[in-house]
C-alpha positions in Angstrom: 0.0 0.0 0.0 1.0 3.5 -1.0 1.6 5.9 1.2 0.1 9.5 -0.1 2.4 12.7 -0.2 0.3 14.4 1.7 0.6 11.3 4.8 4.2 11.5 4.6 4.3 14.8 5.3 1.9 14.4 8.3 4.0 11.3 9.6 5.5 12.7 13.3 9.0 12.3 13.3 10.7 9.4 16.3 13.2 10.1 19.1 15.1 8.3 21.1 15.9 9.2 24.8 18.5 7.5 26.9 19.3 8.5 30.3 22.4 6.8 31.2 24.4 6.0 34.7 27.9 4.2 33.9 28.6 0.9 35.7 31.4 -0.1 33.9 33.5 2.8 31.8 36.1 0.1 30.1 33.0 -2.0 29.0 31.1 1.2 27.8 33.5 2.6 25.6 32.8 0.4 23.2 28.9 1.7 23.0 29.4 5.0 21.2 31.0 3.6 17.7 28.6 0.2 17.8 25.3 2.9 18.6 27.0 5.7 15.6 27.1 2.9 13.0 23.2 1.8 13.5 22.2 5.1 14.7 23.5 6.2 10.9 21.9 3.5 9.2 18.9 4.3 10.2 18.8 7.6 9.3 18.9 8.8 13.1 20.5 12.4 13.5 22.3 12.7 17.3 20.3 15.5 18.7 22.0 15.5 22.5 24.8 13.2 23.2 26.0 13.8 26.8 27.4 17.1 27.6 27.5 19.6 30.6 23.4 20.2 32.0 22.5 22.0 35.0 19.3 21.0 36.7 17.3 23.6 37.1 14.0 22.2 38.7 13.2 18.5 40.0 15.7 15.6 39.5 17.5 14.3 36.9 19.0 10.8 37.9 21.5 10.4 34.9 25.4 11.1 34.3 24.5 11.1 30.4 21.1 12.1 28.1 21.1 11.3 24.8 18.0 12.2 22.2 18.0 10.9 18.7 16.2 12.3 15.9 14.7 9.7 13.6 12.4 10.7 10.3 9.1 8.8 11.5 8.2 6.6 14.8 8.8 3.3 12.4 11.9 4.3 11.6 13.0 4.5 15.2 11.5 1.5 16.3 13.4 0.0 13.0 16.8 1.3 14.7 16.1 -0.3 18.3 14.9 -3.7 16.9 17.7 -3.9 14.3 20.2 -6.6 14.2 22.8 -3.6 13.8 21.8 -2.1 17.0 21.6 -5.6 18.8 25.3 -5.5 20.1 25.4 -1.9 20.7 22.4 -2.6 22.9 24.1 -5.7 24.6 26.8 -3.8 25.7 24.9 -1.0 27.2 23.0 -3.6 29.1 26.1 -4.8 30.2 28.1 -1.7 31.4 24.9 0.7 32.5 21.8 1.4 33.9 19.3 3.3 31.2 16.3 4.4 31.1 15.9 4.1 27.4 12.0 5.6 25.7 11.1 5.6 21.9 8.7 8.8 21.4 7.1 10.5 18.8 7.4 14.4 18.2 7.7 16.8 15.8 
């Protein structure tokens, strides 16, 4: 089935939020290159990736934040269920604690 122009252009766009807390730095290194290479394939555009924060109100329980920017919700689901994110994803497991949330947005 087709997709018209017009539902293309009303399709919300998919991110990907990670808040990260590092167990194990040596065994997390090797996250960033695996999660670049999928995040690429996919299409996905690194919107946040770490970096200095100050919180301003509330509580934000997480050394790193990363957000993603992906062209459609599929497409981001595509990207976490893919084969090429599969050992990216095992080593995360492995070496942090994440709160990880696919969303859709504009």
């Amino acid at each position: 089935m087709k997709k018209s122009k017009n539902n293309l252009q009303n399709m919300k766009k998919g991110y990907l939020i990670v808040r990260i807390n590092i167990k194990n730095a040596e065994l997390f290194q090797q996250y960033p290159p695996l999660s670049t290479k999928a995040v690429e394939k996919f299409g996905g555009k690194y919107l946040i990736r770490g970096g200095a924060f100050d919180v301003v109100e509330g509580e934000w329980p997480a050394e790193r934040t990363t957000v993603v920017e992906f062209e459609n919700f599929e497409k981001a689901k595509e990207f976490y269920n893919s084969l090429e994110y599969n050992e990216a994803k095992n080593v995360r497991q492995k070496s942090a604690d994440t709160d990880f949330i696919l969303i859709e947005g504009y």
